[in-house]
C-alpha positions as CSV (number, residue, x, y, z in Angstrom):
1,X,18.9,-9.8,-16.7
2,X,15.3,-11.3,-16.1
3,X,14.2,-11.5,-12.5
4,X,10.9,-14.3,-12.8
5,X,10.1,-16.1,-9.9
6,X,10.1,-16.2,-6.7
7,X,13.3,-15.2,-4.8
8,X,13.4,-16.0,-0.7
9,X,13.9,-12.7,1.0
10,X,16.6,-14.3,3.5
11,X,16.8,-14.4,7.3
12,X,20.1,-13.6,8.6
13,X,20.5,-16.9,11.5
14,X,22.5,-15.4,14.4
15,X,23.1,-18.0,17.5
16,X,22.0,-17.5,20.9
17,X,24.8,-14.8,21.7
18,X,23.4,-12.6,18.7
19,X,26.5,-13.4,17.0
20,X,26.4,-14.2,12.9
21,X,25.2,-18.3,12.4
22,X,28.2,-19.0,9.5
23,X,27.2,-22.9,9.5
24,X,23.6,-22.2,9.8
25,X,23.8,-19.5,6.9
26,X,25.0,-22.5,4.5
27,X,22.7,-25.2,5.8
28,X,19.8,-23.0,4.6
29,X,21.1,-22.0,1.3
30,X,21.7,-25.7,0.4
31,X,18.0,-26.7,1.1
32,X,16.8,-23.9,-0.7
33,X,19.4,-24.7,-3.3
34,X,17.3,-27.9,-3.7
35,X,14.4,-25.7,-4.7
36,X,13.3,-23.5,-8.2
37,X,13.1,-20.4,-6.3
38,X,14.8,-17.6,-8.7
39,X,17.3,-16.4,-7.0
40,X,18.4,-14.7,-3.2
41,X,17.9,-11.7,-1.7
42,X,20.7,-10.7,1.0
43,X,20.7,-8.3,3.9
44,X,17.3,-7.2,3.1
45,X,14.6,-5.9,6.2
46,X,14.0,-9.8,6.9
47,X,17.8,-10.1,7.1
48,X,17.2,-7.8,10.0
49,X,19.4,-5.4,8.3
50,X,19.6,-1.9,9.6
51,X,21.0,-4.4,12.8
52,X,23.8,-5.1,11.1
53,X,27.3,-3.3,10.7
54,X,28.6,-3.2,7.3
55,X,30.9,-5.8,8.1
56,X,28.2,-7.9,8.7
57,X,26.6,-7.3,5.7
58,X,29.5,-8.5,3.7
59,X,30.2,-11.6,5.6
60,X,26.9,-12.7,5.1
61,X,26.5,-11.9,1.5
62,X,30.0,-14.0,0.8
63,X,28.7,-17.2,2.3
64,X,25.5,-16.5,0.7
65,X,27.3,-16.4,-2.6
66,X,30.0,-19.2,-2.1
67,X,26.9,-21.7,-0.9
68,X,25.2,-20.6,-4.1
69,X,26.3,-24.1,-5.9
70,X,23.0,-24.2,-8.5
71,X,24.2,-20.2,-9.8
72,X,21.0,-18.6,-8.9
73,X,20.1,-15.0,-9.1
74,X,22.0,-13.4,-6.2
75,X,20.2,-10.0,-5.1
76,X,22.1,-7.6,-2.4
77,X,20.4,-5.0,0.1
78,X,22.8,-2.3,-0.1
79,X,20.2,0.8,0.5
80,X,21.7,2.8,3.4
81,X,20.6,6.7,4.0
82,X,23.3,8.4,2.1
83,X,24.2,7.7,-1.4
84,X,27.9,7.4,-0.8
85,X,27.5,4.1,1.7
86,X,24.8,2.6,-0.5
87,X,27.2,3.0,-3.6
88,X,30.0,1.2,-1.7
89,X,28.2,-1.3,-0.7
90,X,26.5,-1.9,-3.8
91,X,30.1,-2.2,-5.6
92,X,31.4,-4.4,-2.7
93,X,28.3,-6.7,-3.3
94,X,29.6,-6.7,-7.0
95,X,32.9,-7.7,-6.6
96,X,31.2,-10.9,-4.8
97,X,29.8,-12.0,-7.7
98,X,26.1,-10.3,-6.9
99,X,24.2,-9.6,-9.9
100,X,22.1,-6.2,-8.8
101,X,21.8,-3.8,-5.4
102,X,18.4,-3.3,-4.0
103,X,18.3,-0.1,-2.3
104,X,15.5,1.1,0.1
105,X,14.5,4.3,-0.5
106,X,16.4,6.7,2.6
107,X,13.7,7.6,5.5
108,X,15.6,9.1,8.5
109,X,14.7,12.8,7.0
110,X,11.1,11.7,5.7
111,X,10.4,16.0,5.5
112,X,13.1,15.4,2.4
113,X,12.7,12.1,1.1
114,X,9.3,12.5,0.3
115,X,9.6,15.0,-2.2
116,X,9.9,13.5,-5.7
117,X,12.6,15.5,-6.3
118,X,15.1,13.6,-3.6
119,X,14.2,10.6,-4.1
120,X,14.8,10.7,-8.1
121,X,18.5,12.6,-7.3
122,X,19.1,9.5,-4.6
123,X,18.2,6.9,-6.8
124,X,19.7,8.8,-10.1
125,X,23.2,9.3,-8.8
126,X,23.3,5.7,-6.8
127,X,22.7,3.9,-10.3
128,X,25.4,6.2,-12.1
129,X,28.0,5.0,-9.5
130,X,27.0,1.0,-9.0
131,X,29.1,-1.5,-10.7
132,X,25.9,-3.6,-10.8
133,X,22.1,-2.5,-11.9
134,X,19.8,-1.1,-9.4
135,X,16.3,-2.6,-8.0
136,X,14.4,0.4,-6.4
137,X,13.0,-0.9,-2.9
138,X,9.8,0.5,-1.8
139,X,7.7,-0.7,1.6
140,X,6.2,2.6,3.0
141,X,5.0,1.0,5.8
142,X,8.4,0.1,7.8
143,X,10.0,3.3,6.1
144,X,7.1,6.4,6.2
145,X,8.2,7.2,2.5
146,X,6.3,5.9,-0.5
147,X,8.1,6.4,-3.7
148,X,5.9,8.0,-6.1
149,X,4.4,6.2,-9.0
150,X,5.8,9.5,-11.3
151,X,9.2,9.0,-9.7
152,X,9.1,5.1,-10.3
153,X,8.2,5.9,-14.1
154,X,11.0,8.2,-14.6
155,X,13.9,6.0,-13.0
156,X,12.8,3.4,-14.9
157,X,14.1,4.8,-17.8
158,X,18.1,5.0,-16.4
159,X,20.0,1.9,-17.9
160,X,21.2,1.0,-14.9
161,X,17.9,0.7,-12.9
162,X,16.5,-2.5,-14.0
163,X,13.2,-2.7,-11.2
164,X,11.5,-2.6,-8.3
165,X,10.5,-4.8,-5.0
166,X,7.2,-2.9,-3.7
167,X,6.1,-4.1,-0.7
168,X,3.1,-2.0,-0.3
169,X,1.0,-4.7,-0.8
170,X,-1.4,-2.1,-3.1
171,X,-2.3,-4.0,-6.2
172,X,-3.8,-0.5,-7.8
173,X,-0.1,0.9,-7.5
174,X,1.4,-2.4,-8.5
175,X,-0.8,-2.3,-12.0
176,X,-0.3,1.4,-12.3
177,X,3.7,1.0,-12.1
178,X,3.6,-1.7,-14.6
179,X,1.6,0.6,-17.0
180,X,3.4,4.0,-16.8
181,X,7.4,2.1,-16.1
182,X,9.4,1.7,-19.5
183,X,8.5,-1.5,-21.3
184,X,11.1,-3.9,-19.7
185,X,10.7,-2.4,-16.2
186,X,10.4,-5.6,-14.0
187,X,8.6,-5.5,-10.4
188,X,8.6,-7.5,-8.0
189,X,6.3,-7.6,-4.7
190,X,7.3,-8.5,-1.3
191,X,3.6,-9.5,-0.1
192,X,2.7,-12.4,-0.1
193,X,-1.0,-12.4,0.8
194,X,-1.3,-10.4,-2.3
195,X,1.3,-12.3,-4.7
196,X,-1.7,-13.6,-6.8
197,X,-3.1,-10.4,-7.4
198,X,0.2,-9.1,-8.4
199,X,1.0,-11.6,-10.5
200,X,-2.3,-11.0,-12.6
201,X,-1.6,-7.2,-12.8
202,X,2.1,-7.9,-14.4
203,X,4.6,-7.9,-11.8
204,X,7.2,-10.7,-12.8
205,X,7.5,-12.5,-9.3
206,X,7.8,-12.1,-5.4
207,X,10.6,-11.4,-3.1
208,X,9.2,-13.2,-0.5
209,X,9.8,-13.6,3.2
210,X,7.1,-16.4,3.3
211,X,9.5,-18.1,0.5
212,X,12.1,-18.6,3.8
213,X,9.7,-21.1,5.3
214,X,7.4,-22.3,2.7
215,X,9.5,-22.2,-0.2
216,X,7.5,-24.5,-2.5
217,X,4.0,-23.1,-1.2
218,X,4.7,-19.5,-2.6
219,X,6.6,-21.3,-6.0
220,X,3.5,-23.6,-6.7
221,X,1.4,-20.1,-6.7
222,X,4.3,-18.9,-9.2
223,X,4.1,-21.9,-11.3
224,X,0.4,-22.3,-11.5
225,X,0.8,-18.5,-12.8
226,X,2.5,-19.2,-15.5
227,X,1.3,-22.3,-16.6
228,X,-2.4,-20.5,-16.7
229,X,-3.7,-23.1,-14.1
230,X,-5.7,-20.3,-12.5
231,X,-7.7,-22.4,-10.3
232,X,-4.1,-23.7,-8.3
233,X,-3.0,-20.1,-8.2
234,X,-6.4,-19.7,-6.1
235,X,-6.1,-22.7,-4.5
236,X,-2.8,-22.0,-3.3
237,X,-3.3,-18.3,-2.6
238,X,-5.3,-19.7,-0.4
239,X,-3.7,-22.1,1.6
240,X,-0.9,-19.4,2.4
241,X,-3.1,-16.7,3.4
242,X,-3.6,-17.9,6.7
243,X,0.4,-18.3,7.6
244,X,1.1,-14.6,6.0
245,X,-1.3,-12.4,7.4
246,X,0.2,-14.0,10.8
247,X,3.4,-13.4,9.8
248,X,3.2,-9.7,7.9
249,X,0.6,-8.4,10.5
250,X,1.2,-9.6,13.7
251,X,4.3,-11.5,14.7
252,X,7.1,-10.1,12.5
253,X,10.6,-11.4,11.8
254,X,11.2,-13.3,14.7
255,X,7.3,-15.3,14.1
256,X,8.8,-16.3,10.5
257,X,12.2,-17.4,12.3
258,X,9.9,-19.3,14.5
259,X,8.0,-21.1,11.6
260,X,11.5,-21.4,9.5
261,X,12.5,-23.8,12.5
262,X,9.1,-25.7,12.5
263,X,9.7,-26.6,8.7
264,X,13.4,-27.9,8.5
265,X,15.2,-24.3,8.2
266,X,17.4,-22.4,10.4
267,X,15.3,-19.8,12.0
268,X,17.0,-19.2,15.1
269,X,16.5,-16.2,17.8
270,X,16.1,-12.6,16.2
271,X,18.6,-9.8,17.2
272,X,17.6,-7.7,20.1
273,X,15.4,-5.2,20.1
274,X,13.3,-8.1,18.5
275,X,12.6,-11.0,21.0
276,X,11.5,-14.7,20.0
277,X,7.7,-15.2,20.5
278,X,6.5,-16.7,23.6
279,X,4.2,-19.9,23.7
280,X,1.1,-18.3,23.1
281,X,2.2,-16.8,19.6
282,X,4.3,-20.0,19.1
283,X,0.8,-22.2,19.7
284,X,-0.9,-19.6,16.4
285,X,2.2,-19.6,14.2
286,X,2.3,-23.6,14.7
287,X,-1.7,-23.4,13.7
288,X,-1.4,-21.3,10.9
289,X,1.6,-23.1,9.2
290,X,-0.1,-26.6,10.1
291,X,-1.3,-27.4,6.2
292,X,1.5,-25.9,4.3
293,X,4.5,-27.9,5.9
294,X,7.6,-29.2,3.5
């Protein structure tokens, strides 16, 4: 399976009671269906996920998968804290028709899951139980736990662990997992102010929240990449930069909810604890999106 491209890290649209969106779930998957964008990542931390049941999880990945009409890529967050709910939801993701599981790596007993050990045993024994192949899911800075690079070199060579999202945003890690990873090992970043960078160092595409809003903004970046237009990927590095250093550093899930809405998606209110930004952050998300509309 090759994972190139950029794949939207979806929001998960609830409606004003906090209750699951159905209709607006399926509006947003056909405009992105319009779109190259690789593939979809479900239930992921911008699907807001660790506020979601398991039940919730499911429903969303169905309607995900029955409004996929173009048969693009379909990615599921399945990492929970113990290997036994992360292998059932993996395997229920499967029997939807998902093609791999991306599992975050377990947190809650950081004392634990940062020893290499635990988190080559977690990863180890959730790929020998998936029905589908596992993407490793690394973003120490929501979780407290960065995989290590030795780890991430050593799982790569289980058949049934096909990659990695890193989110660290470190393009020194990025270059030295594409180095010491088994020669097929594909990684994919989920930062965008440093998808450029990435890109040049060998990661094969983006898992992108920024992809949710400004879907053909972070693909012309991905096409200028591998067309070898090097002054576009620049150029449009650039014009993002702005709009995802807002988003990533200061105004969160329910600031890229806010710009989804300004550019013809379904953004919608966040799930409490989050609240929607008030007019002051509105006023700087509007600002920063301004040149990188449609």
């Amino acid at each position: 399976m090759k994972l190139q491209g950029i794949f939207p890290a979806l929001t998960t649209p609830f409606d004003h009671a906090g209750n699951l969106y159905e209709i607006k779930v399926r509006h947003n998957i056909e405009k992105y269906n319009l779109t190259s964008v690789g593939g979809y990542v479900v239930c992921g931390s911008t699907g807001e996920s660790v506020f979601l049941t398991s039940d919730e999880k499911l429903r969303v990945c169905k309607w995900v998968a029955e409004s996929n009409t173009q048969g693009k890529v379909l990615i599921a967050g399945t990492g929970a804290e113990s290997v036994r709910e992360t292998v059932e939801l993996s395997n229920r993701a499967a029997d939807l028709g998902y093609a791999a599981a991306l599992v975050r790596t377990p947190h809650y007993y950081k004392s634990v899951m940062n020893r290499p050990e635990s988190q080559e045993i977690f990863f180890r024994t959730v790929a020998d139980q998936s029905r589908i192949p596992v993407l490793i899911y690394n973003f120490p800075q929501l979780t407290g736990v960065d995989i290590r690079i030795e780890s991430v070199a050593a799982l790569s060579h289980h058949p049934n662990i096909i990659g990695m999202k890193d989110s660290s945003g470190n393009i020194e890690q990025v270059a030295r997992i594409v180095r010491e990873a088994k020669p097929g090992f594909q990684l994919l970043v989920g930062s965008a102010t440093t998808l450029a960078a990435s890109l040049a160092a060998g990661a094969t595409g983006g898992i992108l929240a920024m992809a949710d809003a400004v879907p053909y903004a972070t693909i012309a970046i991905w096409e200028a990449y591998r067309t070898r237009e090097t002054a576009a990927v620049e150029d449009w590095q650039q014009r993002i930069a702005c709009a995802a250093q807002v988003i990533s550093s200061k105004h969160g899930i329910p600031g890229l909810k806010y710009a989804m809405d300004l550019n013809g998606y379904y953004g919608g209110p966040p799930r409490l604890p989050f609240v929607a930004p008030g007019p002051d952050a509105r006023r700087e998300i509007e600002k920063a999106f301004e040149g990188i509309k449609g």
